[in-house]
PyMOL Python script that loads the backbone (N, CA, C, O; Angstrom):
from pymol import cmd

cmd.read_pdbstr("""\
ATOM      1  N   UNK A   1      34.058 -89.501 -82.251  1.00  0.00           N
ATOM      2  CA  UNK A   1      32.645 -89.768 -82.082  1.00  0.00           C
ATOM      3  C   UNK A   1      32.461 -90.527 -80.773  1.00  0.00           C
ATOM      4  O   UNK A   1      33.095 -91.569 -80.604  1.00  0.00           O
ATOM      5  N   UNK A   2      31.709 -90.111 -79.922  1.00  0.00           N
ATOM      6  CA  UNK A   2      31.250 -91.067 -78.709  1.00  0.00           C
ATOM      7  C   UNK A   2      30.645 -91.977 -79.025  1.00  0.00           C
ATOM      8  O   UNK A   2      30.008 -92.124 -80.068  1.00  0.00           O
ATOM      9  N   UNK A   3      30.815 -92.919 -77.888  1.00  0.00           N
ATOM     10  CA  UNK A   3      30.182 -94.233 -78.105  1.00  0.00           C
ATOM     11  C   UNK A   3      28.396 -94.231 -78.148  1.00  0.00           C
ATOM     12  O   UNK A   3      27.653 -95.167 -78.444  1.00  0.00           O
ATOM     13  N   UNK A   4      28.084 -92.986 -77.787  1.00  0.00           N
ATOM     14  CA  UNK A   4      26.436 -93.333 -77.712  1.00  0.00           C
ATOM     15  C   UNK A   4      25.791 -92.955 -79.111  1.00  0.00           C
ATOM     16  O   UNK A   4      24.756 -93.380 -79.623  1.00  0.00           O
ATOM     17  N   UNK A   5      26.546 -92.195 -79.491  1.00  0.00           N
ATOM     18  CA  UNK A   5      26.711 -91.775 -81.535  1.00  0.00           C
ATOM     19  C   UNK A   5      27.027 -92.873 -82.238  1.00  0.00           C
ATOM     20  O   UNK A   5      26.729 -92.969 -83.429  1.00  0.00           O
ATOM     21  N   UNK A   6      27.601 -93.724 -81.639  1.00  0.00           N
ATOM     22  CA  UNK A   6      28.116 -94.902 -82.751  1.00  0.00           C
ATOM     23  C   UNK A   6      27.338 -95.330 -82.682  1.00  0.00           C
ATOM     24  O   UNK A   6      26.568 -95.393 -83.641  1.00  0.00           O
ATOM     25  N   UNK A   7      27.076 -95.871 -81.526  1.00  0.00           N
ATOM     26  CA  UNK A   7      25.713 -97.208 -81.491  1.00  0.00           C
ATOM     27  C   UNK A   7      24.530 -96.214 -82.377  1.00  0.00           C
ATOM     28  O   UNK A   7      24.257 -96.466 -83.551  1.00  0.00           O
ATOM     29  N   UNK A   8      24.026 -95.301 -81.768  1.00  0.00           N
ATOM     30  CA  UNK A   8      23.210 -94.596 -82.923  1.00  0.00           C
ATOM     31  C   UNK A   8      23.450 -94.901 -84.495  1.00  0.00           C
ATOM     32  O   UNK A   8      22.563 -95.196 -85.296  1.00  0.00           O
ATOM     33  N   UNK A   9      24.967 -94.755 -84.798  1.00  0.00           N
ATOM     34  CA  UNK A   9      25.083 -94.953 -86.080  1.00  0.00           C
ATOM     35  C   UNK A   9      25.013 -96.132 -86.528  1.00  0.00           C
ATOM     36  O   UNK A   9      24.821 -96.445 -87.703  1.00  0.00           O
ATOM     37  N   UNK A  10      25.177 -96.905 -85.534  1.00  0.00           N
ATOM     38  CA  UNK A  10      24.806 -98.708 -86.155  1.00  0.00           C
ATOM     39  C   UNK A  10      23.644 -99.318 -86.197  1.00  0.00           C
ATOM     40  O   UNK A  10      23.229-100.260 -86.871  1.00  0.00           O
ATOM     41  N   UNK A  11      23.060 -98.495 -85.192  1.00  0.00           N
ATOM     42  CA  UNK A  11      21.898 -99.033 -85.831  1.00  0.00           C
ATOM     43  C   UNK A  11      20.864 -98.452 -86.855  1.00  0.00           C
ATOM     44  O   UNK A  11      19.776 -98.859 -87.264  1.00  0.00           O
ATOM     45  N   UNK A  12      22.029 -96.755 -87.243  1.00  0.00           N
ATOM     46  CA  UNK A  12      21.079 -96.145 -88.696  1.00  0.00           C
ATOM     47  C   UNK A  12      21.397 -97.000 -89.490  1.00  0.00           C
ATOM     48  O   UNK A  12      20.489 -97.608 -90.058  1.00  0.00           O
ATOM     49  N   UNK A  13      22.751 -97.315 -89.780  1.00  0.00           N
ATOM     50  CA  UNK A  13      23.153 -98.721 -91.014  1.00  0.00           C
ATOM     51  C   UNK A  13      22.383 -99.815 -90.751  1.00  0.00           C
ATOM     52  O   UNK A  13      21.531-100.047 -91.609  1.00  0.00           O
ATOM     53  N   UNK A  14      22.431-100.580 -89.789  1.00  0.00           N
ATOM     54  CA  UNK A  14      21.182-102.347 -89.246  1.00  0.00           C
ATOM     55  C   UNK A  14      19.973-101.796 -90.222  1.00  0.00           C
ATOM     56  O   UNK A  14      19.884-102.113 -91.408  1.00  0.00           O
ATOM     57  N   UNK A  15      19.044-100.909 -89.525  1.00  0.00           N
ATOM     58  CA  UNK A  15      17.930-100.430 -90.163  1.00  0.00           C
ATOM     59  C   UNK A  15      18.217-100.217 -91.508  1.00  0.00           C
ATOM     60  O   UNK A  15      18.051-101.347 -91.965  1.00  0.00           O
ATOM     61  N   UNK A  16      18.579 -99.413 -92.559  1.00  0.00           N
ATOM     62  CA  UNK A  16      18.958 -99.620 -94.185  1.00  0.00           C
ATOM     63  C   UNK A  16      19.265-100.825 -94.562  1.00  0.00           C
ATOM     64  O   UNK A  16      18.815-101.265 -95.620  1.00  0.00           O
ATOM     65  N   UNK A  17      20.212-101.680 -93.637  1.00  0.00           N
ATOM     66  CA  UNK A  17      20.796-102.654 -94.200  1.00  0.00           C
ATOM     67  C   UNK A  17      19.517-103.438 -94.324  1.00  0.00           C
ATOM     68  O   UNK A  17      19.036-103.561 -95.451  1.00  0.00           O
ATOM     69  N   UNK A  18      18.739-104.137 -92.988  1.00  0.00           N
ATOM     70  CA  UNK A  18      17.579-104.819 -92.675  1.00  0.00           C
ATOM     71  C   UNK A  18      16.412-104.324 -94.017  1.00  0.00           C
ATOM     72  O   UNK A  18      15.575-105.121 -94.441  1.00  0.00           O
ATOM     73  N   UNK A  19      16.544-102.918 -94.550  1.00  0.00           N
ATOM     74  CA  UNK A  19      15.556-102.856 -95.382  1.00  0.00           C
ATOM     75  C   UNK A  19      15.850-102.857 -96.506  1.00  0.00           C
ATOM     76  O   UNK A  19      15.164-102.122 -97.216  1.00  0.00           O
ATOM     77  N   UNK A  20      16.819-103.545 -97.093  1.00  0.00           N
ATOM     78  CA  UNK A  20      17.090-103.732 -98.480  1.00  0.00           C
ATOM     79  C   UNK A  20      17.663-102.221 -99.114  1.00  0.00           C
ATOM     80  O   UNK A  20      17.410-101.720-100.210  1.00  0.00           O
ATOM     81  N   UNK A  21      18.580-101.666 -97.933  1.00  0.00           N
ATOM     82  CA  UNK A  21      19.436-101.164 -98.680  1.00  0.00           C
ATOM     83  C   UNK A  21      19.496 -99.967 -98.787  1.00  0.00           C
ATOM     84  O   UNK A  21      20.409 -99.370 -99.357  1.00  0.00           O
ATOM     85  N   UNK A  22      18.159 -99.261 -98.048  1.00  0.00           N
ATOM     86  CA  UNK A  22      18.147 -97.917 -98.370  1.00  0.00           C
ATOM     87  C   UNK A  22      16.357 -97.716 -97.476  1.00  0.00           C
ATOM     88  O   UNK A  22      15.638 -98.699 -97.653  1.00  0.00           O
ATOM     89  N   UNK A  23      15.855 -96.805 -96.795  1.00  0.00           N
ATOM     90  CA  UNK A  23      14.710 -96.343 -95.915  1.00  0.00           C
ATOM     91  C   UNK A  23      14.650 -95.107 -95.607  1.00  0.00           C
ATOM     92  O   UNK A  23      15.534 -94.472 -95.032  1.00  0.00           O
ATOM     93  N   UNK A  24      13.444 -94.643 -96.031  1.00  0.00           N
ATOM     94  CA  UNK A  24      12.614 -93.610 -95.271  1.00  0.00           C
ATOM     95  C   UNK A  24      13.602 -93.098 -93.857  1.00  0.00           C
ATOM     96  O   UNK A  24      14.450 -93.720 -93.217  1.00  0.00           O
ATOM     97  N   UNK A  25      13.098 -91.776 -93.721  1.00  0.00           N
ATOM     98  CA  UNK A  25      13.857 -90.779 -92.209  1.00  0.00           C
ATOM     99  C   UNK A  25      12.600 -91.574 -91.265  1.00  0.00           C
ATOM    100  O   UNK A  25      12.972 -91.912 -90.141  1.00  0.00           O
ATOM    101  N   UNK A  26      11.504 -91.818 -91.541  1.00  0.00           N
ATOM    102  CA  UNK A  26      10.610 -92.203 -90.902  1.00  0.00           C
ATOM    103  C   UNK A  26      10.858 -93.948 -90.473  1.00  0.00           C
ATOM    104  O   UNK A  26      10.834 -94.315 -89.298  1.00  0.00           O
ATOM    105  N   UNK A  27      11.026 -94.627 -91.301  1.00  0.00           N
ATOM    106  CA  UNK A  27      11.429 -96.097 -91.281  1.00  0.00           C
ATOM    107  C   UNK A  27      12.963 -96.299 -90.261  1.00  0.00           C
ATOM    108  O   UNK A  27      13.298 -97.177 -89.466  1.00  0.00           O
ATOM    109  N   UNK A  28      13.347 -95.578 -90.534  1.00  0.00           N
ATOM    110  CA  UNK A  28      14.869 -95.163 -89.840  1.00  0.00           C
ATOM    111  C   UNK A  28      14.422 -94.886 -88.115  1.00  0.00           C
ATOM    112  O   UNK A  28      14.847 -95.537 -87.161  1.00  0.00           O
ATOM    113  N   UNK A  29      13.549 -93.849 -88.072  1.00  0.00           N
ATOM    114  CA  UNK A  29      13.319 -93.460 -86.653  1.00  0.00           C
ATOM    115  C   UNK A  29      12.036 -94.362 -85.980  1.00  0.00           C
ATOM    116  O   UNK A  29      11.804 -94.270 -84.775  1.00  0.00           O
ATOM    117  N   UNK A  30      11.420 -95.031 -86.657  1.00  0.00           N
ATOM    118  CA  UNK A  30      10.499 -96.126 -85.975  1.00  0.00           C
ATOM    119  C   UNK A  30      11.229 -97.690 -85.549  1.00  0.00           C
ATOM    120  O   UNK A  30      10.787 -98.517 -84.752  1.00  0.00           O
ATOM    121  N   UNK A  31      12.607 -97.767 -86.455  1.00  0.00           N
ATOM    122  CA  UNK A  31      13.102 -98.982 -86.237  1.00  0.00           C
ATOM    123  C   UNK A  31      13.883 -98.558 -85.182  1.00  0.00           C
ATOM    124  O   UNK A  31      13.527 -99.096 -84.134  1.00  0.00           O
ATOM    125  N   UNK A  32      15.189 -97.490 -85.006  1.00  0.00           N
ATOM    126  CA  UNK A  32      15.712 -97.426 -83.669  1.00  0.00           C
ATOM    127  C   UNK A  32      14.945 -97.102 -82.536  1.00  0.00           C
ATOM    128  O   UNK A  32      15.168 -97.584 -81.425  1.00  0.00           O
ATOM    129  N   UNK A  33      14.182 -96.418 -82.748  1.00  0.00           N
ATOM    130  CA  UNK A  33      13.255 -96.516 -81.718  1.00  0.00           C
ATOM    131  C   UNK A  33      12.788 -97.773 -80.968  1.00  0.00           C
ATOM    132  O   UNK A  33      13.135 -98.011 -79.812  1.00  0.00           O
ATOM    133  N   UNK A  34      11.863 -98.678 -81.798  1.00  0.00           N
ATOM    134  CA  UNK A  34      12.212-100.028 -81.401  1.00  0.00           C
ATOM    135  C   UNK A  34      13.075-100.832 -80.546  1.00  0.00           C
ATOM    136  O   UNK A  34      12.929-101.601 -79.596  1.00  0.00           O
ATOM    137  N   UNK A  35      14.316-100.222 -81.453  1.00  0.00           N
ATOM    138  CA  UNK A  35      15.537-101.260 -81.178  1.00  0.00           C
ATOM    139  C   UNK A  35      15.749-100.854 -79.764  1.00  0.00           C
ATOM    140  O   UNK A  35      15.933-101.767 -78.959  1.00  0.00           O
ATOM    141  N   UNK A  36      15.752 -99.251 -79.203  1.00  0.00           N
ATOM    142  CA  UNK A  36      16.739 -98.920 -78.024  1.00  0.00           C
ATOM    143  C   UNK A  36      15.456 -99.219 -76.811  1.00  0.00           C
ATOM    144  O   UNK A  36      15.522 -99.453 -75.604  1.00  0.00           O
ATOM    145  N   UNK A  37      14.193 -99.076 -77.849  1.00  0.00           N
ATOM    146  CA  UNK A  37      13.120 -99.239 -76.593  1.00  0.00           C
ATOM    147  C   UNK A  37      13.014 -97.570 -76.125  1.00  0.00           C
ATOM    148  O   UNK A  37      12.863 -97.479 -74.906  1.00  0.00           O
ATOM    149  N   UNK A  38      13.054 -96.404 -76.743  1.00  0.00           N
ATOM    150  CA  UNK A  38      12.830 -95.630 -76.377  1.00  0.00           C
ATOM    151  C   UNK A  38      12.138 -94.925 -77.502  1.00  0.00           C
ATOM    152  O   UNK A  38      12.441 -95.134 -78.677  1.00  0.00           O
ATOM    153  N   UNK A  39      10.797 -93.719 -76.967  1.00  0.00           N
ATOM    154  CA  UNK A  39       9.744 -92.855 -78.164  1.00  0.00           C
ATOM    155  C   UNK A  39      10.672 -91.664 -78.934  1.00  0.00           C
ATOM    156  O   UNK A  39      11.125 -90.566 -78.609  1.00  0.00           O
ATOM    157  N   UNK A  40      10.692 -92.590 -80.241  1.00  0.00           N
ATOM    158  CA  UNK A  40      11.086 -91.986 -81.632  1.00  0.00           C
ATOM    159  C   UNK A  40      11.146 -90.177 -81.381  1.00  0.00           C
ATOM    160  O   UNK A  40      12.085 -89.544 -81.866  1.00  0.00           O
ATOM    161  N   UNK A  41      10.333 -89.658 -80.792  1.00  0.00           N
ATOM    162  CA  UNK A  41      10.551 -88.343 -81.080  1.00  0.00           C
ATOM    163  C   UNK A  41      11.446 -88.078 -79.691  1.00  0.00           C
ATOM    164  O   UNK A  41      11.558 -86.852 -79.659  1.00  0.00           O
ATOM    165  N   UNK A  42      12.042 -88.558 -78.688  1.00  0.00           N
ATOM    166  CA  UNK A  42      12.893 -88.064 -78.294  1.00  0.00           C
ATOM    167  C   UNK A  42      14.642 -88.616 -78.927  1.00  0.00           C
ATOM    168  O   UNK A  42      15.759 -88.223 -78.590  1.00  0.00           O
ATOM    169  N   UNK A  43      14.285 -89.481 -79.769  1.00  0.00           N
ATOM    170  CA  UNK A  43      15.724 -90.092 -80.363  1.00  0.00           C
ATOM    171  C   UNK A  43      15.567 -88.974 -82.036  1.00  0.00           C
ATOM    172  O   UNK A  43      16.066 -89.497 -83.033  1.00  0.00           O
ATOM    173  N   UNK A  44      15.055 -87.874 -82.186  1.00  0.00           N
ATOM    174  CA  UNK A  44      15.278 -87.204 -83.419  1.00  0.00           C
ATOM    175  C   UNK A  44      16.414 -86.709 -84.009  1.00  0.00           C
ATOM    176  O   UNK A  44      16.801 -86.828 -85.172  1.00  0.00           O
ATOM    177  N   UNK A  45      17.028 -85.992 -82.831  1.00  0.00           N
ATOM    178  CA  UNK A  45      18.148 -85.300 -82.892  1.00  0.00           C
ATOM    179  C   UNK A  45      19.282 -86.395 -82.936  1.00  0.00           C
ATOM    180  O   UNK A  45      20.337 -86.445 -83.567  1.00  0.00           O
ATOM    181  N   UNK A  46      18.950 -86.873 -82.437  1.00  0.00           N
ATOM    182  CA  UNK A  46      20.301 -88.124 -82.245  1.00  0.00           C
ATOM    183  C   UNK A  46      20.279 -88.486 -83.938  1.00  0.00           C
ATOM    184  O   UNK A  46      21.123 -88.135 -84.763  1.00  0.00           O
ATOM    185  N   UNK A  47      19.059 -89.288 -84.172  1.00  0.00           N
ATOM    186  CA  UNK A  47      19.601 -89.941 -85.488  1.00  0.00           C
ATOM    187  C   UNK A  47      19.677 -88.558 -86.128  1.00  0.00           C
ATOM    188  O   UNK A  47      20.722 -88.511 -86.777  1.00  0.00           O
ATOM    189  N   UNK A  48      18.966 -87.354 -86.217  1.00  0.00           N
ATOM    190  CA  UNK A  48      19.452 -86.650 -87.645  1.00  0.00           C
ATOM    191  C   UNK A  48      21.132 -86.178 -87.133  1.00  0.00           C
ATOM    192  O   UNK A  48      21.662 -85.146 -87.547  1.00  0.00           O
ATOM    193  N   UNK A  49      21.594 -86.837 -86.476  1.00  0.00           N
ATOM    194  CA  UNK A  49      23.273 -86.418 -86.665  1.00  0.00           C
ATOM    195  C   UNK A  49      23.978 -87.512 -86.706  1.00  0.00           C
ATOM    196  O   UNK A  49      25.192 -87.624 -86.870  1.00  0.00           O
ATOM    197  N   UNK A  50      23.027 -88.478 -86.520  1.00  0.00           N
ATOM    198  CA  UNK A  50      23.817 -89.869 -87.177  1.00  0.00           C
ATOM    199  C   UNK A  50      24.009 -89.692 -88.305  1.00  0.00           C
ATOM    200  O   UNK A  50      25.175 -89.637 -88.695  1.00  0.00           O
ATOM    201  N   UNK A  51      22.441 -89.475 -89.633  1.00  0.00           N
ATOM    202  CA  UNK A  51      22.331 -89.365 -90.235  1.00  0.00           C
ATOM    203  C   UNK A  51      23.121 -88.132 -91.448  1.00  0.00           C
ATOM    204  O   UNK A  51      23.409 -88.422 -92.609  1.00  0.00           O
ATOM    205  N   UNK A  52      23.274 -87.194 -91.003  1.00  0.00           N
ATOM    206  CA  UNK A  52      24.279 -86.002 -91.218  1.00  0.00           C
ATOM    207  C   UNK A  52      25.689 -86.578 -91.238  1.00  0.00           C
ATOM    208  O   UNK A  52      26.143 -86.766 -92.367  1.00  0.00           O
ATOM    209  N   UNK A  53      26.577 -86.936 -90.064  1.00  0.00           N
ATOM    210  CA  UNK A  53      27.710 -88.089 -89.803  1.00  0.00           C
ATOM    211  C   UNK A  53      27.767 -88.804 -90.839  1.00  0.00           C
ATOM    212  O   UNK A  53      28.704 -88.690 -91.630  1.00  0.00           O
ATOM    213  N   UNK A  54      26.901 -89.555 -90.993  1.00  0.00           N
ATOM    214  CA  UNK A  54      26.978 -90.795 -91.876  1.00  0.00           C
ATOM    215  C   UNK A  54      27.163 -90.467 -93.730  1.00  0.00           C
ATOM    216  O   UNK A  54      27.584 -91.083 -94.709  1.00  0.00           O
ATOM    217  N   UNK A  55      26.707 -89.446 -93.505  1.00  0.00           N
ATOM    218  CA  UNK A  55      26.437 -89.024 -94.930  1.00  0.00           C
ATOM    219  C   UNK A  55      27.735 -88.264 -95.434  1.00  0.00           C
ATOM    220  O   UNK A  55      28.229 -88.487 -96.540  1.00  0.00           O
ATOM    221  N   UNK A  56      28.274 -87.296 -94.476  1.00  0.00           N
ATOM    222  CA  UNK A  56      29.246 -86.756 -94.131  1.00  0.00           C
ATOM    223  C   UNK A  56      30.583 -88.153 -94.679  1.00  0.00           C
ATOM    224  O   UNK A  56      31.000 -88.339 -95.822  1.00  0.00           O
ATOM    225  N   UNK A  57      30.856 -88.702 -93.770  1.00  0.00           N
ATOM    226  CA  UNK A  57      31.437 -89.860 -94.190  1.00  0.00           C
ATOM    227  C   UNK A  57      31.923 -90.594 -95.077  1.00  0.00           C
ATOM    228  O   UNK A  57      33.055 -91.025 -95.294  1.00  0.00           O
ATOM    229  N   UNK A  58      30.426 -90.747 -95.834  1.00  0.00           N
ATOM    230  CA  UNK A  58      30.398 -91.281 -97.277  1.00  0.00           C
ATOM    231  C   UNK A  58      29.790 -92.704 -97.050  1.00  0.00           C
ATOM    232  O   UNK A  58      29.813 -93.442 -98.035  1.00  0.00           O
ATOM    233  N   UNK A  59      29.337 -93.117 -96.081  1.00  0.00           N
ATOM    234  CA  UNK A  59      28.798 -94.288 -95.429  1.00  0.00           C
ATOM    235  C   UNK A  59      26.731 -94.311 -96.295  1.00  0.00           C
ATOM    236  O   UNK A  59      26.132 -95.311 -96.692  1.00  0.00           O
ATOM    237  N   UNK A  60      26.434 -93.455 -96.291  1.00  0.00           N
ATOM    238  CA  UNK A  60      24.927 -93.460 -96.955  1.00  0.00           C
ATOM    239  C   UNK A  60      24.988 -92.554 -97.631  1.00  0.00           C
ATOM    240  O   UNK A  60      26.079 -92.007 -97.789  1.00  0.00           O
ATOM    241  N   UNK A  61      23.807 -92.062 -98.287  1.00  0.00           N
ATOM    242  CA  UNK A  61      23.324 -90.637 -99.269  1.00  0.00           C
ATOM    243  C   UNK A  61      22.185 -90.557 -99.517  1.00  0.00           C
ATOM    244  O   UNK A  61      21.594 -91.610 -99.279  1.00  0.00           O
ATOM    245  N   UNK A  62      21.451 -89.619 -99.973  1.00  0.00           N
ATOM    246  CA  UNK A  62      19.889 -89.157 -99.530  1.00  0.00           C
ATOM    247  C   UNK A  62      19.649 -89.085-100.950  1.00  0.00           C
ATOM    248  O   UNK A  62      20.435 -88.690-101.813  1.00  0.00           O
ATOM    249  N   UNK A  63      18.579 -89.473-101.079  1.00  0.00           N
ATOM    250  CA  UNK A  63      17.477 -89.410-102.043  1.00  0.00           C
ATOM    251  C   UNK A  63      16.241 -89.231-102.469  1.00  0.00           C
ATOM    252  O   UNK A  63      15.678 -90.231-102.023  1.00  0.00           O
ATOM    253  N   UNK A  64      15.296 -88.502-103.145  1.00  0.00           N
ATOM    254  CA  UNK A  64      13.959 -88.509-102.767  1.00  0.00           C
ATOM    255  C   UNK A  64      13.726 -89.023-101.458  1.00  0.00           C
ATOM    256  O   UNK A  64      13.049 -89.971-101.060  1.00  0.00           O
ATOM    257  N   UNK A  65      14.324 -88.320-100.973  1.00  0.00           N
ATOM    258  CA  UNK A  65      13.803 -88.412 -99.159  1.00  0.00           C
ATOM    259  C   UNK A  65      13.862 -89.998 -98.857  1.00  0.00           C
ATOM    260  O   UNK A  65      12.946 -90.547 -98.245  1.00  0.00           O
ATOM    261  N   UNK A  66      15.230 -90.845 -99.419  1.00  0.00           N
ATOM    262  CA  UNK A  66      15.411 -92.092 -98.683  1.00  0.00           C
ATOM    263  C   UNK A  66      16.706 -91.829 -98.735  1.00  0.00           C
ATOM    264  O   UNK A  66      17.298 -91.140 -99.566  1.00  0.00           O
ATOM    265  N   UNK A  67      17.202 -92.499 -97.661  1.00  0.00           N
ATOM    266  CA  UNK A  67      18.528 -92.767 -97.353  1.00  0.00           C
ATOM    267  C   UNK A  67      19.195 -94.103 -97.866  1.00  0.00           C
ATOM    268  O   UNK A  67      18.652 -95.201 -97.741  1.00  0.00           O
ATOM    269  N   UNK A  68      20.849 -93.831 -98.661  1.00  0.00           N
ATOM    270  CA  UNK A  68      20.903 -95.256 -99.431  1.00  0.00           C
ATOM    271  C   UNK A  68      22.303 -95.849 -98.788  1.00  0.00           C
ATOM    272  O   UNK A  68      23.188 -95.005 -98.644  1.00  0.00           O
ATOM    273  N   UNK A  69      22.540 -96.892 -98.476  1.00  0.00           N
ATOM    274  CA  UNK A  69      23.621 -97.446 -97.931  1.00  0.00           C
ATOM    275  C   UNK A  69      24.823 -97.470 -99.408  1.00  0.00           C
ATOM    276  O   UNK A  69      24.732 -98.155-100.426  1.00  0.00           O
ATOM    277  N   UNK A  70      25.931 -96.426 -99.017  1.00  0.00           N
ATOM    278  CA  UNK A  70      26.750 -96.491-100.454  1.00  0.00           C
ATOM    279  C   UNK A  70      27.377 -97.941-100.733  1.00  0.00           C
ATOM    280  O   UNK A  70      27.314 -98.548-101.802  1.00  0.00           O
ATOM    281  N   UNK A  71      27.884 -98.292 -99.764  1.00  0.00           N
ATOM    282  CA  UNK A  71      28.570-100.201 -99.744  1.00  0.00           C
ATOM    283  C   UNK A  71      28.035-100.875 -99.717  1.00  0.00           C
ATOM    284  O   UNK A  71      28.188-101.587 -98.725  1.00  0.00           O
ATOM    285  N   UNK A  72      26.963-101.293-100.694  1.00  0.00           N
ATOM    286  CA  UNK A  72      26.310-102.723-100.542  1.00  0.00           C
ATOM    287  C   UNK A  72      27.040-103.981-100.388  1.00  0.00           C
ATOM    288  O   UNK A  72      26.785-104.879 -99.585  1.00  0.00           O
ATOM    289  N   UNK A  73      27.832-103.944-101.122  1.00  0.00           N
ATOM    290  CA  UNK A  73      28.704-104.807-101.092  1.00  0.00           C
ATOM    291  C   UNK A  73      29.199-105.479 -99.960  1.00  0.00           C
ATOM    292  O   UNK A  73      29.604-106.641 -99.997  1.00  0.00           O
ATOM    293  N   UNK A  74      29.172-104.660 -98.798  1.00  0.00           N
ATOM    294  CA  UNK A  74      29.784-104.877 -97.523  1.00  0.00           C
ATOM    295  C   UNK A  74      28.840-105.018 -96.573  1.00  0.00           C
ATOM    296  O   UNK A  74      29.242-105.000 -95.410  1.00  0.00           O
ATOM    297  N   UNK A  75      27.680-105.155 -96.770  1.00  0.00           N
ATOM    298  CA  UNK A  75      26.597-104.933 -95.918  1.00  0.00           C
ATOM    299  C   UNK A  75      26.165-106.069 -95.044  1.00  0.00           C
ATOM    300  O   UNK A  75      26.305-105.284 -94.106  1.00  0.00           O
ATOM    301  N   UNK A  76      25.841-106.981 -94.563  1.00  0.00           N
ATOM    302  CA  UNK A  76      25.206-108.217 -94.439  1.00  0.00           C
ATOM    303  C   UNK A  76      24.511-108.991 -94.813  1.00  0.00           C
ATOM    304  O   UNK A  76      24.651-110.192 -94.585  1.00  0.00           O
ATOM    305  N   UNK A  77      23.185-108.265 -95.775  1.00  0.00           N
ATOM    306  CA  UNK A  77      22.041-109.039 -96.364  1.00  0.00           C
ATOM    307  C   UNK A  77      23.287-109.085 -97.756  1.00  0.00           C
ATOM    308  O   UNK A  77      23.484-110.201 -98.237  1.00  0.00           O
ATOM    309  N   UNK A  78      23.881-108.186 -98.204  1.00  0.00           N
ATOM    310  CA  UNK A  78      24.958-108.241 -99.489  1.00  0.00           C
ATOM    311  C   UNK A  78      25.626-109.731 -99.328  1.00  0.00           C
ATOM    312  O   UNK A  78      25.503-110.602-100.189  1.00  0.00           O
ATOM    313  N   UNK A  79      26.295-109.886 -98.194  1.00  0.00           N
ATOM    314  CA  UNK A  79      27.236-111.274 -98.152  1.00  0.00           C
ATOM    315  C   UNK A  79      26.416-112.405 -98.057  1.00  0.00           C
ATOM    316  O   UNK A  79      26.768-113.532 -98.405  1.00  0.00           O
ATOM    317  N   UNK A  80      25.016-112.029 -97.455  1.00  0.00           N
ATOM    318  CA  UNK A  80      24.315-113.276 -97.124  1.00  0.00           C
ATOM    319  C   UNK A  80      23.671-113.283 -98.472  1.00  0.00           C
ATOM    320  O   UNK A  80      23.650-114.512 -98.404  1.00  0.00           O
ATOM    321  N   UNK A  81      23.263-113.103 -99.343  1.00  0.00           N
ATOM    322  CA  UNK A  81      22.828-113.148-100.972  1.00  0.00           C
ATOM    323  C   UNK A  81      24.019-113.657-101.857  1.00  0.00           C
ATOM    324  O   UNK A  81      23.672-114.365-102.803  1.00  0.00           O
ATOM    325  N   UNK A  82      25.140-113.461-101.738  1.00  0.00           N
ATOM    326  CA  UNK A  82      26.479-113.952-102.183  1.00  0.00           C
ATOM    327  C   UNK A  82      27.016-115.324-102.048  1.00  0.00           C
ATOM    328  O   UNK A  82      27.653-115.955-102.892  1.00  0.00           O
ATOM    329  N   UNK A  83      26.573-115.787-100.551  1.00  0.00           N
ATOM    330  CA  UNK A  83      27.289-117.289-100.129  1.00  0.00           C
ATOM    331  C   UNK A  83      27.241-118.077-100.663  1.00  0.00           C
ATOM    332  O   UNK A  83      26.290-117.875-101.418  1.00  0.00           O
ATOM    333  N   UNK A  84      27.656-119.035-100.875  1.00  0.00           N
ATOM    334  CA  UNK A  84      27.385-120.003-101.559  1.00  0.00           C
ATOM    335  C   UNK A  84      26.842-120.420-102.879  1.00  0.00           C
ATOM    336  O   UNK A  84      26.463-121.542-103.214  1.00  0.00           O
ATOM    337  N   UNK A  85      26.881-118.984-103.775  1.00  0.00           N
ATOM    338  CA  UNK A  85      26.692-119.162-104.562  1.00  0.00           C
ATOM    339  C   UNK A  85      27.228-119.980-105.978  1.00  0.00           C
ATOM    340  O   UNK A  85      26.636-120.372-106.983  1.00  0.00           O
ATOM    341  N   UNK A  86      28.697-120.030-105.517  1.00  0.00           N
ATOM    342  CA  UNK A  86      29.640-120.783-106.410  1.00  0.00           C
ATOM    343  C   UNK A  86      29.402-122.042-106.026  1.00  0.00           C
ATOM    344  O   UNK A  86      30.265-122.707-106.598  1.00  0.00           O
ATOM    345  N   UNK A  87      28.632-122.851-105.296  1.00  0.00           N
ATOM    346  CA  UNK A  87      29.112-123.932-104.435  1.00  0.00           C
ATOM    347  C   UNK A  87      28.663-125.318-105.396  1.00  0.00           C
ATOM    348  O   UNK A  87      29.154-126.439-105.260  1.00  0.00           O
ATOM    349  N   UNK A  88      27.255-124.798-106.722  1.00  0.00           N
ATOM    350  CA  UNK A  88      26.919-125.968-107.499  1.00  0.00           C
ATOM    351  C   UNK A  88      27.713-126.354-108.848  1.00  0.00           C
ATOM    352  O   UNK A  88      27.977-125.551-109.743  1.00  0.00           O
ATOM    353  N   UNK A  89      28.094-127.912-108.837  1.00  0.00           N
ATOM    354  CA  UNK A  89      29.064-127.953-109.711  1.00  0.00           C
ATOM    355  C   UNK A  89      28.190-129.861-110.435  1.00  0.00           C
ATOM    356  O   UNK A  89      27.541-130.677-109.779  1.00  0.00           O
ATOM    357  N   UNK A  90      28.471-129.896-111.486  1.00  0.00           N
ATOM    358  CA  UNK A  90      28.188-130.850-112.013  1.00  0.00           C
ATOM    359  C   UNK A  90      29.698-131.969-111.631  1.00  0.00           C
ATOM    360  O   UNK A  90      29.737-133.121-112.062  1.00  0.00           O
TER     361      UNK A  90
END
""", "prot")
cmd.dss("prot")
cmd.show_as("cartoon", "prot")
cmd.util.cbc("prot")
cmd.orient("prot")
């Protein structure tokens, strides 16, 4: 995979991750868009082969037309909900 596909692909995961886990093809292509600073309909093709890739993978999976991050567990908002949770003790 080239490096301009990866970054594509990181930031299809950031975006799911950032939205609790799972987003819209639409939520997906308004946030990288954003992110790279460039208009969503020329970044289409890019993410739908991130998106294809990724799925391919085993990294997300589609659903009523949302995309779901399979590893929550591993995600960031996942570890940051986790921390410190053991930490209160009488």
């Amino acid at each position: 995979m080239s490096q301009k596909k990866s970054n594509i692909s990181h930031l299809v995961i950031q975006c799911i991750d950032a939205m609790g886990g799972f987003a819209s093809k639409e939520v997906i292509l308004k946030a990288v868009s954003t992110a790279t600073d460039k208009k969503f309909w020329k970044m289409g093709r890019r993410i739908d082969d991130a998106l294809d890739t990724l799925i391919v993978d085993g990294v997300i999976r589609t659903h009523n037309d949302n995309y779901y991050l399979n590893m929550l567990e591993e995600t960031a908002s996942a570890s940051h909900c986790n921390s410190g949770s053991d930490s209160d003790s009488d």
